[in-house]
Structure formats: C-alpha cells, structure tokens
TIMAR-667880 format. One line per 2 residues: number of its first residue (from 1); their letters; for each residue x, y, z of N, C-alpha, C, O, CB. Coordinates in steps of 0.001 Angstrom, whole numbers. Each point is the difference from the previous one (the first is absolute). Glycine has a CB too. Layout:
# TIMAR-667880
NUM = a = X Y Z X Y Z X Y Z X Y Z X Y Z | ...
***
This chain:
# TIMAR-667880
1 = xx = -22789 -647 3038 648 1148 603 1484 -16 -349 835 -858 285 -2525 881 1593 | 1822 997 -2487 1961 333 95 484 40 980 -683 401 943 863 819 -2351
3 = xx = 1178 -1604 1630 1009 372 1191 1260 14 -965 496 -789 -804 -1646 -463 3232 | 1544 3052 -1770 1183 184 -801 1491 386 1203 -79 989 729 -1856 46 -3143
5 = xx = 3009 -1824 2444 565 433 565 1718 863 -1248 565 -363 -1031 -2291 -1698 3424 | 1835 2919 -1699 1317 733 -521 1116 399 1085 -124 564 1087 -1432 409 -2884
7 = xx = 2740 -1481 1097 773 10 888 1374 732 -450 530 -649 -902 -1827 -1386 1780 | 2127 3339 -476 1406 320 -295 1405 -361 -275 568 -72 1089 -1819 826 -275
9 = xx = 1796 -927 -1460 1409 -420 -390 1399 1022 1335 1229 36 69 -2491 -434 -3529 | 271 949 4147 1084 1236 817 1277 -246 -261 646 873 -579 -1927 -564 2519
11 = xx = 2024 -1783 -1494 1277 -36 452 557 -285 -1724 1115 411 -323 -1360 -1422 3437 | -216 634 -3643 358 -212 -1733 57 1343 -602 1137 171 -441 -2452 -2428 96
13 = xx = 433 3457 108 136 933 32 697 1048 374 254 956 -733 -1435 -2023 470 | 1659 893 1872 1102 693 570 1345 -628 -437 845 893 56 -2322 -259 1887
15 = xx = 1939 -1612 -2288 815 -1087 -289 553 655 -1469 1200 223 -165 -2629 -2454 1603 | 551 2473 -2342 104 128 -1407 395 1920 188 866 487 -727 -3004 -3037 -449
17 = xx = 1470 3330 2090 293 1545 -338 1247 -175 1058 564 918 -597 -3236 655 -73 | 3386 -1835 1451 1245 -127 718 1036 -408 -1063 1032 673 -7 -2171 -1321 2272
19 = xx = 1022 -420 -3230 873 -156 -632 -43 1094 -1364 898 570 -620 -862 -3054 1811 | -1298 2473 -1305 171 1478 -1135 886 1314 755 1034 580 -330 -3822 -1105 -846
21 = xx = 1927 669 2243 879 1486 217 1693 -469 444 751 913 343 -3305 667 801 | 2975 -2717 -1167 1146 145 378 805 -37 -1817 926 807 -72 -1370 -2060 3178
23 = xx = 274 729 -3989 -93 -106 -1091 -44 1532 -497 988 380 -628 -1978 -2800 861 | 53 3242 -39 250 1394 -8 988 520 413 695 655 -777 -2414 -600 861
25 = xx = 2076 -197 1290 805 454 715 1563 -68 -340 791 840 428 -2680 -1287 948 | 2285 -705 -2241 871 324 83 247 -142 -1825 1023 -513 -456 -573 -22 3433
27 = xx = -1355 977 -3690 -26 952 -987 162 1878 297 336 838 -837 -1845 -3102 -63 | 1193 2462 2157 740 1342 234 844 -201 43 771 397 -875 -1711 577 1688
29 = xx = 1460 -1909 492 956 249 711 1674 75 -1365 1013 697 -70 -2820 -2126 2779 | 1341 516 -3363 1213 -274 -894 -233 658 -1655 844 -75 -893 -403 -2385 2508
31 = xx = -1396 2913 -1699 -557 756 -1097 795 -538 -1400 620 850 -640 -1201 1371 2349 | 567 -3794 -2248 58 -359 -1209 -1475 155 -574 -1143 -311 333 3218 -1191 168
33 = xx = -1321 2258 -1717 -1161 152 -1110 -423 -1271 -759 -780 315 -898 1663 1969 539 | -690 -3370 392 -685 -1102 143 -930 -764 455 -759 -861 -445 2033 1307 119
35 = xx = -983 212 1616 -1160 -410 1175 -1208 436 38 -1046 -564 319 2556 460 872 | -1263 1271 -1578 -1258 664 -999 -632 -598 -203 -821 -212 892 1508 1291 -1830
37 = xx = -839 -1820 -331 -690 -496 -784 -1073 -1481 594 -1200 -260 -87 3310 1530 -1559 | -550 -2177 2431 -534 -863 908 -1040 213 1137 -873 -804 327 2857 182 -973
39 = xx = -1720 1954 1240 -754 702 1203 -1536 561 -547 -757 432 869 3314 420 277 | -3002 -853 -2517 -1017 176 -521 -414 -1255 -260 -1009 -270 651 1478 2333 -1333
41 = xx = -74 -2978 -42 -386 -846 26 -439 -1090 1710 -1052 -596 233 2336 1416 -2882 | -59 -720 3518 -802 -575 884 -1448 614 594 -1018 -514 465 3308 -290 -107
43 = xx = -1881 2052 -597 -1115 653 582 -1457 -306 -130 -848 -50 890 2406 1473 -1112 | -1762 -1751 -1930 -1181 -50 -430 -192 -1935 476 -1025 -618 288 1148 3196 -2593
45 = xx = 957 -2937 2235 -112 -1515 430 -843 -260 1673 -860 -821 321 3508 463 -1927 | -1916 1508 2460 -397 -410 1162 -1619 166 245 -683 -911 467 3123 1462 240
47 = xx = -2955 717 -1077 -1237 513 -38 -1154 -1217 -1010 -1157 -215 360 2562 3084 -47 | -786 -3509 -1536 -943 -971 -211 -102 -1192 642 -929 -782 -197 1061 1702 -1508
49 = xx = 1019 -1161 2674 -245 -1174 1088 -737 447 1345 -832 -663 619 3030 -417 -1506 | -1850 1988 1114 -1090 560 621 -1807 -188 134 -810 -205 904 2863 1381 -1468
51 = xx = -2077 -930 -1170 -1694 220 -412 -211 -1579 175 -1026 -441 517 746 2775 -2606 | 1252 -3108 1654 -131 -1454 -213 -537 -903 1450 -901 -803 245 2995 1191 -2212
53 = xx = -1131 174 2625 -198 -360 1599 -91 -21 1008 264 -906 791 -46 702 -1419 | -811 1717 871 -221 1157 1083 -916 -946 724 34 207 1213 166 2393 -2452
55 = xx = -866 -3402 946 -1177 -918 898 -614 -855 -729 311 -25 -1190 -871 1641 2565 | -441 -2520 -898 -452 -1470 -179 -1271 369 401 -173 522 1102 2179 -2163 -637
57 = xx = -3361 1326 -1611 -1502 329 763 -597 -1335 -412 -55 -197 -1214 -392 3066 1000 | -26 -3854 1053 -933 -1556 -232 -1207 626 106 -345 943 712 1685 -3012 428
59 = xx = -1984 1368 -2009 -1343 513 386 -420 -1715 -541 617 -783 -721 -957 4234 306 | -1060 -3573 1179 -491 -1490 246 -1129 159 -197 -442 1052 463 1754 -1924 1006
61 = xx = -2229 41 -2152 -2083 571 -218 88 -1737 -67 863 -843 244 -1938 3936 -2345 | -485 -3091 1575 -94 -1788 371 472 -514 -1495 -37 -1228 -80 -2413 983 2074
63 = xx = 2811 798 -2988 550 -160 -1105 1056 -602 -59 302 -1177 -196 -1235 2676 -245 | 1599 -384 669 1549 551 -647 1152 155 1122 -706 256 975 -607 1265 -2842
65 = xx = 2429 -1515 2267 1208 515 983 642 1068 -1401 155 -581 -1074 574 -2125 3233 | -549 3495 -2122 1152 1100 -474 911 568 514 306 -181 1178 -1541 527 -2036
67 = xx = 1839 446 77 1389 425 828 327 690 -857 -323 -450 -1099 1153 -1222 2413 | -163 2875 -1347 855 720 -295 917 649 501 -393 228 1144 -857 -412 -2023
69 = xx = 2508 757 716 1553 463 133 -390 1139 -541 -554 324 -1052 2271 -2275 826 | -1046 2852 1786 170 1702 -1091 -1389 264 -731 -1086 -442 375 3880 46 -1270
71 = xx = -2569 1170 -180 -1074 443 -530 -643 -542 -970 -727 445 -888 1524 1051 1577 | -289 -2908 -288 -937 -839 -1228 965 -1260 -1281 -30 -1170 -380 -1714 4025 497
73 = xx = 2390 -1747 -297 455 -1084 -819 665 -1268 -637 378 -411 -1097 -943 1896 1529 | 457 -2059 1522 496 -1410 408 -1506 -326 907 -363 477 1075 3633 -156 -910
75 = xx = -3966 -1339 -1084 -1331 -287 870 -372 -958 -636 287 -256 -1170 -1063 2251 1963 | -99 -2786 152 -224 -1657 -719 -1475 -88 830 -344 598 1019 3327 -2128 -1293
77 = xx = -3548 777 -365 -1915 -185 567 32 -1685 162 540 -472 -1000 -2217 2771 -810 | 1382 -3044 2488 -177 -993 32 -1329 -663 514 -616 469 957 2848 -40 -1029
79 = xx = -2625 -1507 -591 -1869 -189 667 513 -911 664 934 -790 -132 -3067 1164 -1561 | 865 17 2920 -162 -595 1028 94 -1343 275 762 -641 724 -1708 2288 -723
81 = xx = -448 -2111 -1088 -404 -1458 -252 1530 -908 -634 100 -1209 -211 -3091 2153 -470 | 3594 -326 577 1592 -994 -836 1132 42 1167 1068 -571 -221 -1252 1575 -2747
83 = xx = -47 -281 4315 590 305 884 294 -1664 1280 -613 -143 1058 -590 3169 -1904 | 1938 -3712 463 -234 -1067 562 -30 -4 1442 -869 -679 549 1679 -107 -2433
85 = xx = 340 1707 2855 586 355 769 451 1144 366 443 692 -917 -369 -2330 491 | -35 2105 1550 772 1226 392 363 445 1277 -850 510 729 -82 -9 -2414
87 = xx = 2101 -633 2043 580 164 1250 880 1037 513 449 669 -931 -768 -2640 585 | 703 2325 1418 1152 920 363 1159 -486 -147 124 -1189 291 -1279 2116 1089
89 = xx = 2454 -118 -1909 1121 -744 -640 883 848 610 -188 1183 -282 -586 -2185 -1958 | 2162 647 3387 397 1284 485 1708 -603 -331 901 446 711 -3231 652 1492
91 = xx = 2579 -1863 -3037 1343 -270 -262 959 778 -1212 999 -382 -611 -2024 -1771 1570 | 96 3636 -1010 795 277 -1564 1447 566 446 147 759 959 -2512 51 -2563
93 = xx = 3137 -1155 999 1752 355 433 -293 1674 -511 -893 643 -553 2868 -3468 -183 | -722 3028 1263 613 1688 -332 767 170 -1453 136 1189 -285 426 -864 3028
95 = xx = -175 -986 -3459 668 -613 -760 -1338 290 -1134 230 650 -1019 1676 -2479 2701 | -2961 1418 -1469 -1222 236 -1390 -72 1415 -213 -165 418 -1146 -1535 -2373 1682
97 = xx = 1827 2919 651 -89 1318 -629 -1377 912 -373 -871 -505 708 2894 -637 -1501 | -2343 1720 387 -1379 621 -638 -514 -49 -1164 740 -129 -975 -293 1302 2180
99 = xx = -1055 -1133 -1267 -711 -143 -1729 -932 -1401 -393 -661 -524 896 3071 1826 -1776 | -2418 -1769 -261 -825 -1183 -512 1685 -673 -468 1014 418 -559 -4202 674 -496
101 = xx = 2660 -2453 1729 1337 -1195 -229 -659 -1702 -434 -1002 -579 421 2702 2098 1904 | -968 -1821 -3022 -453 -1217 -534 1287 -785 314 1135 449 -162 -2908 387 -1744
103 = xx = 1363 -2471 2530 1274 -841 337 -641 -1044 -710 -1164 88 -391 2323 642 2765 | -340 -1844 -2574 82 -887 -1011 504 -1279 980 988 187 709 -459 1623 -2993
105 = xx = -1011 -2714 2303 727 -1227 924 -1216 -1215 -399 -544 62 -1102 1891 1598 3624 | -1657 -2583 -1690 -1381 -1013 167 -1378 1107 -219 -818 -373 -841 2136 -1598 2977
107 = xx = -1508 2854 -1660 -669 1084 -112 220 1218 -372 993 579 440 -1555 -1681 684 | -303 1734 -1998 -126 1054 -468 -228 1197 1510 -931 -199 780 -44 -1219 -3424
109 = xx = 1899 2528 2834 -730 65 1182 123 1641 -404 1148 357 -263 -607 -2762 2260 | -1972 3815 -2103 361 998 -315 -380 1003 1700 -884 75 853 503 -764 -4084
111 = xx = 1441 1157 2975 156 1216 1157 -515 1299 -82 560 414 -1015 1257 -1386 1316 | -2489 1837 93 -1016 1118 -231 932 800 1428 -436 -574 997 -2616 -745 -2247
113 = xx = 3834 2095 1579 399 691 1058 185 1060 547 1184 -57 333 -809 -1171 -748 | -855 2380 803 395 1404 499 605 317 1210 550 1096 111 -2156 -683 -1270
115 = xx = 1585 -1426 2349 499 56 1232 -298 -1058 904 -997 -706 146 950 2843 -541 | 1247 -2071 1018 -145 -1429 1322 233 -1058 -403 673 18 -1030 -2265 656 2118
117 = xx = 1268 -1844 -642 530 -1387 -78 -979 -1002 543 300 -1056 558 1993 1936 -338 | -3852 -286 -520 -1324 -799 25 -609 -11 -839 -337 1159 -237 131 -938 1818
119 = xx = -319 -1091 -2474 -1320 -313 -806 -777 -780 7 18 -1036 664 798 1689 -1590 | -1724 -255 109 -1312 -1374 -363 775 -1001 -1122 882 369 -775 -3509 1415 910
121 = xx = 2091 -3095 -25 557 -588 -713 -1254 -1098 -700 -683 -831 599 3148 1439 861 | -2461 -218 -3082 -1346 -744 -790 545 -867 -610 1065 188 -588 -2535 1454 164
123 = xx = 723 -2983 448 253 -1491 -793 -1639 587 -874 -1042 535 378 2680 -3172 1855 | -1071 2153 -3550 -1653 -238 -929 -334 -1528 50 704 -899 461 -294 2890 -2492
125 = xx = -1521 -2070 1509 -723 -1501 -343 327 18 -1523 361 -1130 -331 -2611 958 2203 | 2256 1068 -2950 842 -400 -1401 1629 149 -478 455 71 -1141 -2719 568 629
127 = xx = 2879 -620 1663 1317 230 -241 773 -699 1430 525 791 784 -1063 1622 -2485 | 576 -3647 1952 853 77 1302 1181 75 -358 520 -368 1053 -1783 -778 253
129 = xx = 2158 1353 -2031 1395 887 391 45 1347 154 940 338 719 10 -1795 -1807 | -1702 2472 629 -224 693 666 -266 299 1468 -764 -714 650 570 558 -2602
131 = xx = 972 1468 2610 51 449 962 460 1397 66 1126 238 -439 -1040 -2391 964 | -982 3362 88 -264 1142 -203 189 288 1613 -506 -643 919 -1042 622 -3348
133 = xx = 2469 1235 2522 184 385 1415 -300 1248 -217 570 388 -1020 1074 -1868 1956 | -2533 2608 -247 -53 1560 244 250 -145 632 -164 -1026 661 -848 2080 -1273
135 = xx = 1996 526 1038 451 112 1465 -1234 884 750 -1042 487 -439 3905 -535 -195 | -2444 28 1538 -808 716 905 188 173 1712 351 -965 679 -1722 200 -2643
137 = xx = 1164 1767 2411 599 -496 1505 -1610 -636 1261 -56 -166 1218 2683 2715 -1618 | -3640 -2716 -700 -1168 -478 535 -406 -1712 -332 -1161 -268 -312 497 2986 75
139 = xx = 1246 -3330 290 -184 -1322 -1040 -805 -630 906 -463 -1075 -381 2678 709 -1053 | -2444 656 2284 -1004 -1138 1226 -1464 639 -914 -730 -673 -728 2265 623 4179
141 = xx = -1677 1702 -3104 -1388 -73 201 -696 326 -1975 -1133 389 -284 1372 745 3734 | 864 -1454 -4417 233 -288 -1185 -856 -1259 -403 -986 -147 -723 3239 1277 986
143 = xx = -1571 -1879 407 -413 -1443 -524 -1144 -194 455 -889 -398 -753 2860 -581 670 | -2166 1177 1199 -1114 -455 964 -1432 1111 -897 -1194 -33 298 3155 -549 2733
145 = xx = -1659 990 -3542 -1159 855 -949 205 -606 -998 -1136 -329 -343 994 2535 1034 | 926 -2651 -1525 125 -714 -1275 -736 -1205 -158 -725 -331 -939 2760 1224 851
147 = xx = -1669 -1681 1437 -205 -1095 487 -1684 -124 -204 -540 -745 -817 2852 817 2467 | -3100 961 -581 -1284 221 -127 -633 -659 -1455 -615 -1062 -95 1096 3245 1691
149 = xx = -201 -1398 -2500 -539 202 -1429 795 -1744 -604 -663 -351 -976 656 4004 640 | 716 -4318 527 307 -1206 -298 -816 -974 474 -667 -692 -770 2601 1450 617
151 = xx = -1965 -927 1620 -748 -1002 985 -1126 742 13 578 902 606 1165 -1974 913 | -3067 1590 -1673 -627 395 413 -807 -1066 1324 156 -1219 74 170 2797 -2453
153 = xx = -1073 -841 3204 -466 -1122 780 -1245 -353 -393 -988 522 -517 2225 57 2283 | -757 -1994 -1216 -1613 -1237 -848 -1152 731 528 112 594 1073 765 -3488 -850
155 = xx = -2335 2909 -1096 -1079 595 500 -311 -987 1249 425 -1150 118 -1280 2315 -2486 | 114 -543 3174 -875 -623 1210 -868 -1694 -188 -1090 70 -568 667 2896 996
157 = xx = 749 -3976 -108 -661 -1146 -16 -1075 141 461 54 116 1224 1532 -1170 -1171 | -3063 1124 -662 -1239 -28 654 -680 -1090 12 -522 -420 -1032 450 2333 610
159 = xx = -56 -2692 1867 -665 -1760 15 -1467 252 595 -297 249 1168 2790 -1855 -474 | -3268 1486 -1730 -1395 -193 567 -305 -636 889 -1180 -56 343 747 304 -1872
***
C-alpha cells in the first residue's frame, strides 16, 4: 500500500513574493531604467523558485521512499531494503534555508527542505556517512511508517 504525504512551503513562498513585490516597488517608486531589466529578471528568477519549491510530496510503498520538490525537478527515490534507519529530526537551524543543501564535515549530511524545522532523518546500510534529512512538519508519523516497511514484524511462533 502507498502512503503519500504532501506538504506546503506557505511561509517560504510568502517570504520570496514580499521581497519580490517590494523589489518591484521600488522600481516604480524610483523608476531607473535599469531596474528594468533586473525587475524582469528577478521576476522570471522568483517564479522558477517557486516551481522548485512550492512543496515537498514523500511517498513510501514497501519498495521505495521518494520525494519530490515543486514540480519535480528536485526528487530522489531511495529503497527501502538499504534504509538502515529512520527517525524524527527536529534540530534544523534557520540559517539552512529552503531548497536541497549538502554539508561536508565527519558526515556527508544532505538537506531536502520546503518549511519548518522538522524532519525525517535516513542512515543507509551501504553508505554510513551518509545522512539524508526531508523536511517535513510530520516526522513522527513519517518514520513510524517508514519504520514499518524496515522492521517488519516477526511472523507468529507456532509450538506444536
């Protein structure tokens, strides 16, 4: 059985058209013909961050965990069976921001983010420096379904 959850970027979204329209704004207000050019360009800039990261959809089967950003063209599939671990992770700073982030230290650690400051957090069995965080503002009932398809439970002991 699938379970798909999708979730909104709202405050990232409002965040990004506040600073556009003020960016507009005071391309009226001061009307350099320069700004022009910049004010188109942010424009087409803002609208493809937008498509990029309007929202976050996991979807989980007994396979696979997926994910995609926006409309796709930030998305990663990962199997199940290579899934060593997976927990709720609620320490991401304000400072990481939105989008897909890669940090570099003792661990490899990649960031998947559209909103809030909760995720799931995956260790593999062929890579332990690897570490993969989606955000999400559901990470309890995330894992605890992920979890399922990892641990499955032992069949029934039958003693004659």
């Amino acid at each position: 059985m699938e379970k798909r959850y999708t979730h909104r970027g709202t405050p990232a979204m409002v965040f990004m058209l506040i600073m556009h329209l003020l960016f507009v704004a005071s391309w009226v207000i001061f009307q350099i013909n320069g700004l022009f050019y910049a004010c188109l360009f942010s424009t087409a800039f803002l609208l493809f961050s937008l498509l990029c990261v309007y929202n976050i959809t996991i979807t989980i089967d007994k396979t696979y965990l997926s994910f995609k950003l926006g409309i796709g063209l930030i998305k990663k599939r990962y199997k199940i069976a290579n899934i060593r671990s997976c927990k709720p992770f609620s320490g991401i700073s304000k400072k990481m921001g939105i989008g897909c982030k890669m940090t570099f230290g003792g661990d490899m650690l990649k960031y998947y983010i559209v909103t809030g400051f909760k995720a799931i957090e995956l260790r593999f069995h062929d890579n332990d420096n690897l570490i993969v965080r989606i955000g999400t503002p559901l990470p309890e009932e995330i894992s605890q379904q992920i979890q399922l398809y990892i641990d499955p439970a032992p069949p029934h002991l039958v003693f004659d």
